[in-house]
Jmol script that loads the backbone (N, CA, C; Angstrom):
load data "model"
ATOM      1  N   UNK A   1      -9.660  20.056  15.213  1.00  0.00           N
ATOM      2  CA  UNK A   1      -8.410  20.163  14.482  1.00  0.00           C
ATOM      3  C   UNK A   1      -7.834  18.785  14.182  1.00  0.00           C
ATOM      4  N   UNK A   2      -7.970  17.962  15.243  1.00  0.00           N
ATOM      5  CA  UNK A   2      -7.319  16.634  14.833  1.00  0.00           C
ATOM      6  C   UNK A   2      -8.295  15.678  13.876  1.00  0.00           C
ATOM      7  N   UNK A   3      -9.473  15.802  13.516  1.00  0.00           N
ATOM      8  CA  UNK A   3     -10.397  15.306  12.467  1.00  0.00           C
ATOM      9  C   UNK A   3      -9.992  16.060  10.928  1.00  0.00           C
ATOM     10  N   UNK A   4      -9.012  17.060  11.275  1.00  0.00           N
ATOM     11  CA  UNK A   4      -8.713  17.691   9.835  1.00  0.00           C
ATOM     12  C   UNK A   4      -7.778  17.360   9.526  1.00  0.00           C
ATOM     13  N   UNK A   5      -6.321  17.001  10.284  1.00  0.00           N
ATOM     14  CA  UNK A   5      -5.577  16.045  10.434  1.00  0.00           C
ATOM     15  C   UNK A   5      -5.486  14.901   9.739  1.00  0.00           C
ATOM     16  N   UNK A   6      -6.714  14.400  10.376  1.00  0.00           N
ATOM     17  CA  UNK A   6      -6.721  12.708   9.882  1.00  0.00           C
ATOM     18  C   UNK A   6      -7.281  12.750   8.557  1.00  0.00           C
ATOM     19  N   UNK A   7      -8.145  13.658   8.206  1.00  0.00           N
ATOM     20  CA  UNK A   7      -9.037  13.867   6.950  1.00  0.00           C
ATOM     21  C   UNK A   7      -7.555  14.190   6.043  1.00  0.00           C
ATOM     22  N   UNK A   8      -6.722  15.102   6.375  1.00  0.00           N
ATOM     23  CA  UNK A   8      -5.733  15.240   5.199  1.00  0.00           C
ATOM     24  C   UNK A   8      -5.042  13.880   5.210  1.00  0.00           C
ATOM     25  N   UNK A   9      -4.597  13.667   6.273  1.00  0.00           N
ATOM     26  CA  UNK A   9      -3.626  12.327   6.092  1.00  0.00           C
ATOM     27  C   UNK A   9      -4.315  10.890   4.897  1.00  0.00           C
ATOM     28  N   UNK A  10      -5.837  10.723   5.133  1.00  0.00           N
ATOM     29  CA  UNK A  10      -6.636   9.599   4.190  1.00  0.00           C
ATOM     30  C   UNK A  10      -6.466  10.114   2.864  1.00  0.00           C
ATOM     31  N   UNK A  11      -6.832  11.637   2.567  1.00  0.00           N
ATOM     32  CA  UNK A  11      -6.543  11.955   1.243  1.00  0.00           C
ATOM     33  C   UNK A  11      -5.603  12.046   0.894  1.00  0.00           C
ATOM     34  N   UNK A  12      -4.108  12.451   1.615  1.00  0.00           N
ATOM     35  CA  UNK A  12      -2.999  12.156   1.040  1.00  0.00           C
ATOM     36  C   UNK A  12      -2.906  10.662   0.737  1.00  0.00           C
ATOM     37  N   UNK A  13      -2.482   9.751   1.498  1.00  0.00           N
ATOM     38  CA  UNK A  13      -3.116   8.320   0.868  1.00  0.00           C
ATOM     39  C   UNK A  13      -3.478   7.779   0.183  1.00  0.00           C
ATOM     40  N   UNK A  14      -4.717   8.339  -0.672  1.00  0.00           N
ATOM     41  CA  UNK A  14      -5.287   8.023  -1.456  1.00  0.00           C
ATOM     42  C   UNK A  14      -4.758   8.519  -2.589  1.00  0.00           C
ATOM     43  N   UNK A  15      -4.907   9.877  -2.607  1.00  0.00           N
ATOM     44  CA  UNK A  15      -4.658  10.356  -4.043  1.00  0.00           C
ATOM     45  C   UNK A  15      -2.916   9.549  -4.185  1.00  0.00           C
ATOM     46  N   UNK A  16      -1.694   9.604  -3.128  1.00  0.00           N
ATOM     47  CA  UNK A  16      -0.594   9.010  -3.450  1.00  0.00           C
ATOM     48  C   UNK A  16      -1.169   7.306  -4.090  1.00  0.00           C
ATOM     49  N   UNK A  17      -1.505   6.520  -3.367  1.00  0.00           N
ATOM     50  CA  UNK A  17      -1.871   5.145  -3.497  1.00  0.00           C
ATOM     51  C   UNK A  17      -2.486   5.386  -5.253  1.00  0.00           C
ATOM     52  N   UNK A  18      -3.139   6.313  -5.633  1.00  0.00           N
ATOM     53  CA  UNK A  18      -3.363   6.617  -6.996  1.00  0.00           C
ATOM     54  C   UNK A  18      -2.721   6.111  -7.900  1.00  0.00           C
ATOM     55  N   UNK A  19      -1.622   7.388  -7.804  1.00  0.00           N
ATOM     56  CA  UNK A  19      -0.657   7.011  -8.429  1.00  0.00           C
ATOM     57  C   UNK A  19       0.066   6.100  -9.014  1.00  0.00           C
ATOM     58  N   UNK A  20       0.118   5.260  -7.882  1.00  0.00           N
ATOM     59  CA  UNK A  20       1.245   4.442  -7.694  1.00  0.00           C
ATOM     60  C   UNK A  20       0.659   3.088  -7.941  1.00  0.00           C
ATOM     61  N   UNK A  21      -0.696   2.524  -8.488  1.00  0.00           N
ATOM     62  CA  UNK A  21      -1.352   1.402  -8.436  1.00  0.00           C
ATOM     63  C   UNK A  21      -1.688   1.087  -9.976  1.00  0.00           C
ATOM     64  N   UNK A  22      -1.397   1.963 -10.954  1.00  0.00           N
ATOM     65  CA  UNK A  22      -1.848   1.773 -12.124  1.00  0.00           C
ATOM     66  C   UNK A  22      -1.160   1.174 -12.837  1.00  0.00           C
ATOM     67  N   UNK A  23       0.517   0.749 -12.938  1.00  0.00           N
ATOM     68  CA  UNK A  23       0.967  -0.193 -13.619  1.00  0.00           C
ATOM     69  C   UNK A  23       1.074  -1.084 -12.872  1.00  0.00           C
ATOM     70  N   UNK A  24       0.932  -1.135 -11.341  1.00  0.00           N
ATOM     71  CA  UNK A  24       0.683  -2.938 -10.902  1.00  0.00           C
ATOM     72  C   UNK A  24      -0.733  -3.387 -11.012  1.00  0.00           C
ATOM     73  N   UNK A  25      -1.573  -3.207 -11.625  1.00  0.00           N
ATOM     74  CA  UNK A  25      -2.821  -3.718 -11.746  1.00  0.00           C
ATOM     75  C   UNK A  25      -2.554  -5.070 -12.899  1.00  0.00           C
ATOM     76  N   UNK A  26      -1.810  -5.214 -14.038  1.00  0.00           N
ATOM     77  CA  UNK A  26      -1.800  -6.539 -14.556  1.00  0.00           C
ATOM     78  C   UNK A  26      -1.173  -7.910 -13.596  1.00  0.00           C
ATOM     79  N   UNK A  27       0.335  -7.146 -12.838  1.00  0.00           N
ATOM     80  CA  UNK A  27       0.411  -8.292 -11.697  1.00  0.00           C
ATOM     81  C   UNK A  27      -0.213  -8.450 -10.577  1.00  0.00           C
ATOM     82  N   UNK A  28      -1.160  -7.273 -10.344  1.00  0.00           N
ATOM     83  CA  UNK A  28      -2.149  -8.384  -8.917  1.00  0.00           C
ATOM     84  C   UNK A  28      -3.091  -9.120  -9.717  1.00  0.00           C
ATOM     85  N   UNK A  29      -3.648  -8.222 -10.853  1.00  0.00           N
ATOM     86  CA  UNK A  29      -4.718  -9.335 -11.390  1.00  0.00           C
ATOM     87  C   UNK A  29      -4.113 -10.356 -11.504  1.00  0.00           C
ATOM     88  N   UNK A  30      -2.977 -11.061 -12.083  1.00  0.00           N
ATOM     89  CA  UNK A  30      -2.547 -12.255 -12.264  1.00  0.00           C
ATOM     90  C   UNK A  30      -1.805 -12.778 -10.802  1.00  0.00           C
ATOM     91  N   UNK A  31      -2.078 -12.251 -10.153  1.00  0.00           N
ATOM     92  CA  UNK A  31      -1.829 -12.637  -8.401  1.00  0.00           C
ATOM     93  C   UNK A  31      -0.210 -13.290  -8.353  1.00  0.00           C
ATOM     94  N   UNK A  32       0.372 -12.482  -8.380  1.00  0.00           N
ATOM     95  CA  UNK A  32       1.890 -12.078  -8.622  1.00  0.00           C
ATOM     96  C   UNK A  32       1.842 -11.300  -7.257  1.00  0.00           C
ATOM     97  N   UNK A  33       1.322 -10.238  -7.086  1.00  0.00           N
ATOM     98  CA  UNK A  33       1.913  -9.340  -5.959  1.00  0.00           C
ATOM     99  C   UNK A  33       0.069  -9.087  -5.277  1.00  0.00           C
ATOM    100  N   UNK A  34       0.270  -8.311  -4.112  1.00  0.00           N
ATOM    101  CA  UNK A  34      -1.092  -7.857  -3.531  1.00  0.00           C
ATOM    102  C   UNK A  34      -0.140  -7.423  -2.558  1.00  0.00           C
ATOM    103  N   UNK A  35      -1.679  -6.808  -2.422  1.00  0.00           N
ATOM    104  CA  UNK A  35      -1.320  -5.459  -0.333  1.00  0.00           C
ATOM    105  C   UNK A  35      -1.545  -5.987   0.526  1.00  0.00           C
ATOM    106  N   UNK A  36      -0.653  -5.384   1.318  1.00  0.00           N
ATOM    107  CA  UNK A  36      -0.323  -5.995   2.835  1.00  0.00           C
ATOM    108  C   UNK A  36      -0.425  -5.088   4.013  1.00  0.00           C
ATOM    109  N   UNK A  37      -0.898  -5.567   4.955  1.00  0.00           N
ATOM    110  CA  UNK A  37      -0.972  -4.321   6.432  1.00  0.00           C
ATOM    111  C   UNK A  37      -0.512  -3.808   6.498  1.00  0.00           C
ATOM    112  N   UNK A  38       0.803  -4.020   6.233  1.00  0.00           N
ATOM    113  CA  UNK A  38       1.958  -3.118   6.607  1.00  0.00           C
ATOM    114  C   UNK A  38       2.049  -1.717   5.422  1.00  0.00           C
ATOM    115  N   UNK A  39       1.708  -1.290   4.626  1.00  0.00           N
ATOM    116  CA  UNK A  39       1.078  -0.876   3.804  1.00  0.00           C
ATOM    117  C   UNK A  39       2.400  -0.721   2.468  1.00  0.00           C
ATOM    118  N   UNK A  40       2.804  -2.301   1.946  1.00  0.00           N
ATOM    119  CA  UNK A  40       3.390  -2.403   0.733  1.00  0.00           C
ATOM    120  C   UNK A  40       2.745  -3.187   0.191  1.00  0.00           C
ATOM    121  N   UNK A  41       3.344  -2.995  -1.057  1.00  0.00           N
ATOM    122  CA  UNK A  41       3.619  -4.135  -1.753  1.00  0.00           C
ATOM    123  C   UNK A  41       4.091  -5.668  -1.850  1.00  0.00           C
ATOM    124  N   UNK A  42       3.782  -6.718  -1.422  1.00  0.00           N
ATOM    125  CA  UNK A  42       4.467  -8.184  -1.556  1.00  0.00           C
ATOM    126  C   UNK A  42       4.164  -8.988  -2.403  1.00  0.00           C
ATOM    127  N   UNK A  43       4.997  -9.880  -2.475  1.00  0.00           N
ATOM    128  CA  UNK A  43       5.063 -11.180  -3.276  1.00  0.00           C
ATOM    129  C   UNK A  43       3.820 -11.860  -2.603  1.00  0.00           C
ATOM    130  N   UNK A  44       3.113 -12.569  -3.315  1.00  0.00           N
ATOM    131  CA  UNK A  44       2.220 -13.782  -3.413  1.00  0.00           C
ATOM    132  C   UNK A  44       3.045 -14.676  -4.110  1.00  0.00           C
ATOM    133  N   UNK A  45       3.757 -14.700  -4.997  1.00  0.00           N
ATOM    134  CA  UNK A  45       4.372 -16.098  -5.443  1.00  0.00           C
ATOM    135  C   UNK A  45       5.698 -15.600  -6.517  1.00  0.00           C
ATOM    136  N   UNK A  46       6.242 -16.356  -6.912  1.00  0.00           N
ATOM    137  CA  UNK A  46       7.228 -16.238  -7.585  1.00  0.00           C
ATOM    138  C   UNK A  46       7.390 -15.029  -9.062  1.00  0.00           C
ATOM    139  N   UNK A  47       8.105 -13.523  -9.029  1.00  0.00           N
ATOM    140  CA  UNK A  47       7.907 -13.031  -9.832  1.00  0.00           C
ATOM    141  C   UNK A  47       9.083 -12.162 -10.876  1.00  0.00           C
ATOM    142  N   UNK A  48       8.956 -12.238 -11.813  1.00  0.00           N
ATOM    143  CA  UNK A  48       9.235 -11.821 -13.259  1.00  0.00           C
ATOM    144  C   UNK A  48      10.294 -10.527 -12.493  1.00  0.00           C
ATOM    145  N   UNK A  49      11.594 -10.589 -13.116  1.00  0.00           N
ATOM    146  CA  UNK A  49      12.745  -9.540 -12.353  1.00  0.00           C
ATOM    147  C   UNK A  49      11.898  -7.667 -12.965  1.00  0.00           C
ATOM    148  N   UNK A  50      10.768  -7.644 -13.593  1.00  0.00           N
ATOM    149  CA  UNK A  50      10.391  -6.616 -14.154  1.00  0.00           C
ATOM    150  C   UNK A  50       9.610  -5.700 -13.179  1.00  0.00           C
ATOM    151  N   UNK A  51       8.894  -7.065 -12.604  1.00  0.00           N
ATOM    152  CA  UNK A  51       7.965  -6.644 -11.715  1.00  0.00           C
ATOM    153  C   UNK A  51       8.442  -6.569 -10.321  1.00  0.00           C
ATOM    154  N   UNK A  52       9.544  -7.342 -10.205  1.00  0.00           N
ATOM    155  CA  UNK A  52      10.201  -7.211  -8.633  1.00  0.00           C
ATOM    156  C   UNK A  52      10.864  -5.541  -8.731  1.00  0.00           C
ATOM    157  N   UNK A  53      11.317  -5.191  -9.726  1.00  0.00           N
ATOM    158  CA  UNK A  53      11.907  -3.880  -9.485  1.00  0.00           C
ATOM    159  C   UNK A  53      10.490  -2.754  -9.350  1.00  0.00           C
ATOM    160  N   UNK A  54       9.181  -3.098 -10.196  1.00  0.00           N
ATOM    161  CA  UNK A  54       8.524  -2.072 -10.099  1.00  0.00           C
ATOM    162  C   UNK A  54       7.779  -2.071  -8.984  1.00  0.00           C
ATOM    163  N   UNK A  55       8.257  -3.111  -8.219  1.00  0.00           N
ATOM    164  CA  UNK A  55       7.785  -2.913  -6.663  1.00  0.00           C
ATOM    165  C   UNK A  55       8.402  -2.480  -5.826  1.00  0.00           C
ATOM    166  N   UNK A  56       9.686  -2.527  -5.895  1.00  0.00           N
ATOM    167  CA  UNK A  56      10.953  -2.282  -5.090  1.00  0.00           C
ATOM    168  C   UNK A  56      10.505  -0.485  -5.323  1.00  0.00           C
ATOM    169  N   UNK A  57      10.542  -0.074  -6.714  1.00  0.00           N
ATOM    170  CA  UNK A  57      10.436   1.258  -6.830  1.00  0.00           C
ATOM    171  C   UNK A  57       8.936   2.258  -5.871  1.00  0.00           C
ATOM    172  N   UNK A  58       7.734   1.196  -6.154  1.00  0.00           N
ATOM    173  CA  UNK A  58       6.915   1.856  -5.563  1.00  0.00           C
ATOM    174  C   UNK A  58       6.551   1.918  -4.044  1.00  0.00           C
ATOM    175  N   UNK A  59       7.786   0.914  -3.779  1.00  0.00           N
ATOM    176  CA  UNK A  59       7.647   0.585  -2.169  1.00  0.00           C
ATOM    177  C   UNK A  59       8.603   1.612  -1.623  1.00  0.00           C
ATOM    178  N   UNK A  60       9.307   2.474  -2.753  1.00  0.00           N
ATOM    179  CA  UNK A  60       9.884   2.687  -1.912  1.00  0.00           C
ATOM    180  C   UNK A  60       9.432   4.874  -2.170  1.00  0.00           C
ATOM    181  N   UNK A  61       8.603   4.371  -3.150  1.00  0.00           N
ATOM    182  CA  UNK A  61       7.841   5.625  -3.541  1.00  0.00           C
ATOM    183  C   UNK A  61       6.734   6.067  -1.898  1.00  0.00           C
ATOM    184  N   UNK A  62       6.277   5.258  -1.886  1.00  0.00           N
ATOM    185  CA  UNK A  62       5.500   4.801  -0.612  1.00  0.00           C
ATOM    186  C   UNK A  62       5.793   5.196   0.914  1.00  0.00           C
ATOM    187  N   UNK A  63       7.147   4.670   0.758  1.00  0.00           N
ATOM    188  CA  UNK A  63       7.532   4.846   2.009  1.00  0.00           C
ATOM    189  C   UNK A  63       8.205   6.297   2.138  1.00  0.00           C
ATOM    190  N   UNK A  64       8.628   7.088   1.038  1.00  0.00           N
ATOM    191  CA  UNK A  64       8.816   8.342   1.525  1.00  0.00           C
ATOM    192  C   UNK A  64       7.464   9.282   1.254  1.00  0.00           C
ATOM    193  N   UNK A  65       6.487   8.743   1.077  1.00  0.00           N
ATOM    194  CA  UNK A  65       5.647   9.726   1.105  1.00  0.00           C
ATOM    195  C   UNK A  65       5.122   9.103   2.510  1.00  0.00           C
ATOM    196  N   UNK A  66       5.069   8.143   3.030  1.00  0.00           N
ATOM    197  CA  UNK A  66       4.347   7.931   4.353  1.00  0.00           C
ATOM    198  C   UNK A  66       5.128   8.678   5.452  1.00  0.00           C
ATOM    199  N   UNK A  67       6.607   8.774   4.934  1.00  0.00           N
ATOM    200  CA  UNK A  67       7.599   9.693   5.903  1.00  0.00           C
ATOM    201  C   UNK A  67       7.294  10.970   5.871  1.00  0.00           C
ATOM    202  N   UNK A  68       6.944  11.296   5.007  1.00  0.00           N
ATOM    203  CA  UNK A  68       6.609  12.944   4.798  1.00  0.00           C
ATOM    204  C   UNK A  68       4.872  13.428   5.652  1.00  0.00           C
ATOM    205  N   UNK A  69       4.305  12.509   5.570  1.00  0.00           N
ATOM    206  CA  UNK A  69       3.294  12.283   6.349  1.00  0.00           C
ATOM    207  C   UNK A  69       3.161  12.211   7.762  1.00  0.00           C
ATOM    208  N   UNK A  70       3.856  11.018   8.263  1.00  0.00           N
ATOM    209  CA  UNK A  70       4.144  10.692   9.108  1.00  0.00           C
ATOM    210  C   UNK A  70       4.954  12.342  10.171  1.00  0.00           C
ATOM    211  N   UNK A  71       5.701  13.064   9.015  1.00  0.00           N
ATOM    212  CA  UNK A  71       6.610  14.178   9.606  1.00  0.00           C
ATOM    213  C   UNK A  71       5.579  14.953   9.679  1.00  0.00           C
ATOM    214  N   UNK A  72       4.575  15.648   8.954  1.00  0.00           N
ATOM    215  CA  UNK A  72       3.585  16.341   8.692  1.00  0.00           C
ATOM    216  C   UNK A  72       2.804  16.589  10.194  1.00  0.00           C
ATOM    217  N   UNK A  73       2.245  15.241  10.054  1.00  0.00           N
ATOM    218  CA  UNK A  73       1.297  14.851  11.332  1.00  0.00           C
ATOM    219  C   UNK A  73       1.417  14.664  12.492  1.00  0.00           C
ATOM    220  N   UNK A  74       2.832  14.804  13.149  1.00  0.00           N
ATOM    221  CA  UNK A  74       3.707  14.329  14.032  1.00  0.00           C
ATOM    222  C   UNK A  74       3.006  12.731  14.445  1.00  0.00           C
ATOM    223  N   UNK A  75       3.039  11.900  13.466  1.00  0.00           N
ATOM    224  CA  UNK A  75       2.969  10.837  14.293  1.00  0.00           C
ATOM    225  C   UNK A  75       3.776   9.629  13.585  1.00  0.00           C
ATOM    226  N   UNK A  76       3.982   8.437  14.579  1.00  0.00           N
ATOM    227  CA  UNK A  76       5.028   8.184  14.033  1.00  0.00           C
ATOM    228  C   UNK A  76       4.854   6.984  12.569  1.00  0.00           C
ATOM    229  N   UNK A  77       5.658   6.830  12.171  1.00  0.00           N
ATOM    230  CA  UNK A  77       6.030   6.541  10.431  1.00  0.00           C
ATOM    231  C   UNK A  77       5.201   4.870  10.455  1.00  0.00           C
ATOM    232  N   UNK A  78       5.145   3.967  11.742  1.00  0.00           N
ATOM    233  CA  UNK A  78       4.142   2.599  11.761  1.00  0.00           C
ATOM    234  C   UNK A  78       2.406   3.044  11.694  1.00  0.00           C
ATOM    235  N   UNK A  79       2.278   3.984  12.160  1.00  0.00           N
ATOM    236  CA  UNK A  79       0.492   4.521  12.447  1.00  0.00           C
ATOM    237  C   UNK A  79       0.592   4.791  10.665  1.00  0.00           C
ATOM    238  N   UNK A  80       1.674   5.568  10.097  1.00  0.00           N
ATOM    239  CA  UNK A  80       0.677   5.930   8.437  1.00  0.00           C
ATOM    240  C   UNK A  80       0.619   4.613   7.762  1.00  0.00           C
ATOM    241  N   UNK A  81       1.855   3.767   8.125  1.00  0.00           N
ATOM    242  CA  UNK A  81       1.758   2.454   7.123  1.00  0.00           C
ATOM    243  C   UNK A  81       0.885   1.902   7.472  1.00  0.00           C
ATOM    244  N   UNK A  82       0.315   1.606   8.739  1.00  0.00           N
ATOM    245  CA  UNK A  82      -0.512   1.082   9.381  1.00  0.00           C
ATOM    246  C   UNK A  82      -1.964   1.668   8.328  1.00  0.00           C
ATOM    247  N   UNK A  83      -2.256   3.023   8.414  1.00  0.00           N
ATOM    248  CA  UNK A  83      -3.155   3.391   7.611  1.00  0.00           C
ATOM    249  C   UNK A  83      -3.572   3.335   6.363  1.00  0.00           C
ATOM    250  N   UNK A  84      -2.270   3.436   5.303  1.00  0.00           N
ATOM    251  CA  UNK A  84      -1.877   2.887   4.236  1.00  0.00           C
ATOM    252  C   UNK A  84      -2.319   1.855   3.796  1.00  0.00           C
ATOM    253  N   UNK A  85      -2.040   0.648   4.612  1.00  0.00           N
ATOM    254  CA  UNK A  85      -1.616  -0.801   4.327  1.00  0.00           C
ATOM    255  C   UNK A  85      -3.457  -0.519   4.309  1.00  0.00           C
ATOM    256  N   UNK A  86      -4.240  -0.397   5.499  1.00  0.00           N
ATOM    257  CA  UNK A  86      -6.092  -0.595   5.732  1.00  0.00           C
ATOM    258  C   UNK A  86      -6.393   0.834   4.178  1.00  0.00           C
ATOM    259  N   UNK A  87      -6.355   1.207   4.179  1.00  0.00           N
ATOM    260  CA  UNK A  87      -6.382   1.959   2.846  1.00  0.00           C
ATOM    261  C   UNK A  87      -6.370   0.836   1.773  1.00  0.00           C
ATOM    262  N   UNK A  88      -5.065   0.752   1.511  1.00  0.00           N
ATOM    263  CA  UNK A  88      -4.791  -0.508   0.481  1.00  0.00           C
ATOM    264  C   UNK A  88      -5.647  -1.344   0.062  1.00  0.00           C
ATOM    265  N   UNK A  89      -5.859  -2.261   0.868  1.00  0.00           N
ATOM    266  CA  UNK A  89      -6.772  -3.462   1.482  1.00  0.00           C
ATOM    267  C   UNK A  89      -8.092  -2.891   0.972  1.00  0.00           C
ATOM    268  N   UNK A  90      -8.399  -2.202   1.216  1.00  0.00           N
ATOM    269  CA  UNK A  90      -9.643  -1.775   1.209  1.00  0.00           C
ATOM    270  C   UNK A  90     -10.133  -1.362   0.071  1.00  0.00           C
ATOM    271  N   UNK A  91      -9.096  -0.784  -0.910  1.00  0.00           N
ATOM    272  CA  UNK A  91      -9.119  -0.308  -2.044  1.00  0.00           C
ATOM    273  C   UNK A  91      -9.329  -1.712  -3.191  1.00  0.00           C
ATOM    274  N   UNK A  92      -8.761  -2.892  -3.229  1.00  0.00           N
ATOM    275  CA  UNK A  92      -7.982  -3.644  -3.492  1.00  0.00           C
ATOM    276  C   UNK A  92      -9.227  -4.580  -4.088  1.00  0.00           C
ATOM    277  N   UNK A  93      -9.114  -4.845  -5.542  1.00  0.00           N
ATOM    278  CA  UNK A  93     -10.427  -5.572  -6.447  1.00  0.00           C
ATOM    279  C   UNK A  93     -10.756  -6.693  -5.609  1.00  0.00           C
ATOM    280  N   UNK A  94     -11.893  -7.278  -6.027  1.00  0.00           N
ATOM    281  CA  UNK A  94     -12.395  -8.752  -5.453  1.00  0.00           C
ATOM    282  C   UNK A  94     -11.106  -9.727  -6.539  1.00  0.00           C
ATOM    283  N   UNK A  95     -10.697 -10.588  -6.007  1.00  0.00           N
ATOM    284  CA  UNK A  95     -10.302 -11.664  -6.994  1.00  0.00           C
ATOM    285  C   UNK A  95      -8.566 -11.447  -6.512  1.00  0.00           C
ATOM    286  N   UNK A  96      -7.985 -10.214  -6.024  1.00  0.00           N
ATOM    287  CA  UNK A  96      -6.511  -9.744  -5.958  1.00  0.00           C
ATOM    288  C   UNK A  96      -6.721 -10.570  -4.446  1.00  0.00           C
ATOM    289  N   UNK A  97      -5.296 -10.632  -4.256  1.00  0.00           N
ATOM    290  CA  UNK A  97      -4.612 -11.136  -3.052  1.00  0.00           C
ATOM    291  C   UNK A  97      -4.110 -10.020  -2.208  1.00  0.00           C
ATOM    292  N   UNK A  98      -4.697  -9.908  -0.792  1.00  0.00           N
ATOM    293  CA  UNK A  98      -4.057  -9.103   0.212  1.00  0.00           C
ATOM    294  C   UNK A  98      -3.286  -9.808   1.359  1.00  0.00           C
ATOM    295  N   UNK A  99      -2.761  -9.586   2.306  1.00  0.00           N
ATOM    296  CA  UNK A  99      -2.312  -9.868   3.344  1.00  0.00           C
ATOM    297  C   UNK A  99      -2.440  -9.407   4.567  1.00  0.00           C
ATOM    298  N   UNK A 100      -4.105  -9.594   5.381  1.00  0.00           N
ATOM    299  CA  UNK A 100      -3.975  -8.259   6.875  1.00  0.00           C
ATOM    300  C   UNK A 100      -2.851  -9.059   7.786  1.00  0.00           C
ATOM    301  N   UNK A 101      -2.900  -8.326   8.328  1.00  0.00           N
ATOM    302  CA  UNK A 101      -2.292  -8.228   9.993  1.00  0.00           C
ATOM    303  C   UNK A 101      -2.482  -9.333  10.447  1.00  0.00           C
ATOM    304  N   UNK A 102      -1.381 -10.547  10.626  1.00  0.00           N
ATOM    305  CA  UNK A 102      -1.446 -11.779  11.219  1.00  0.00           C
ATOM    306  C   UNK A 102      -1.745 -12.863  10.575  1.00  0.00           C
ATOM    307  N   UNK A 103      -1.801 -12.743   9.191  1.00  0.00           N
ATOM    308  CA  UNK A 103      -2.235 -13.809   8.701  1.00  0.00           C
ATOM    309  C   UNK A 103      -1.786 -13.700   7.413  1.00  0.00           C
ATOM    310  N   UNK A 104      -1.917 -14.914   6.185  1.00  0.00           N
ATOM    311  CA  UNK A 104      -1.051 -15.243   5.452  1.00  0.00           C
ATOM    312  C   UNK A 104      -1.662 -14.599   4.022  1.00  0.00           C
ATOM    313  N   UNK A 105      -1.435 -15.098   2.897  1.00  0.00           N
ATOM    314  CA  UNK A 105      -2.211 -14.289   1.572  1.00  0.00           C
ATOM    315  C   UNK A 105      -3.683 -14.912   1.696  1.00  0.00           C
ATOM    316  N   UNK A 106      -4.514 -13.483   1.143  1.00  0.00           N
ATOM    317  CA  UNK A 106      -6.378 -14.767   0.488  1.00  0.00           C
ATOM    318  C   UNK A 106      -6.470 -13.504  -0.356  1.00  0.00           C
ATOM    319  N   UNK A 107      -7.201 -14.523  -1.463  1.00  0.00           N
ATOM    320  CA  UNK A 107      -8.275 -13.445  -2.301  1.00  0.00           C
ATOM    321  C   UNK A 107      -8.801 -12.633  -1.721  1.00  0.00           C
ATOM    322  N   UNK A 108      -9.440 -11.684  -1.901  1.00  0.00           N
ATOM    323  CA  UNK A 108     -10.176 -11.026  -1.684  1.00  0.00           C
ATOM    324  C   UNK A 108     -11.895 -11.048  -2.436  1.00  0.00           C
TER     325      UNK A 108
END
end "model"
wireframe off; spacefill off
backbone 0.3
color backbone group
């Protein structure tokens, strides 16, 4: 039961992370923003007030679906971002900028 669990929780994830990645694909390509452990959205460097809001929006798209998840699964709301964020990362073109756990921006 708990492998079906975790199996829904990755596909929720994913198919959400879907969503939500298709109009920031011109600012990571131009390495403006990239994913981070924590499983948002951040700045890599200085950006355009267009794109700071359409991050603000999807971060925060993000974070209530990781809450709803997080409520789902009974576990708590750092383990989905946590999952999220390695989701992200993982998803995330060669050439874009991520940020894991402890350490600062790199290409990918």
């Amino acid at each position: 039961m708990k492998n079906i669990n975790k199996l829904f929780l990755v596909l929720a994830l994913i198919f959400s992370g879907q969503l939500m990645a298709a109009n920031l694909a011109p600012a990571k390509s131009a390495g403006i923003i990239g994913e981070q452990a924590n499983g948002y959205i951040g700045f890599v460097k200085a950006a355009p007030a267009d794109v700071k809001k359409m991050v603000q929006e999807v971060n925060a798209k993000r974070k209530a679906k990781y809450k709803q998840i997080a409520k789902k699964q009974k576990i708590s709301l750092g383990e989905v971002e946590k999952i999220g964020g390695n989701k992200a990362i993982a998803k995330t073109k060669p050439g874009n900028y991520v940020k894991r756990a402890g350490s600062g921006w790199t290409k990918k």
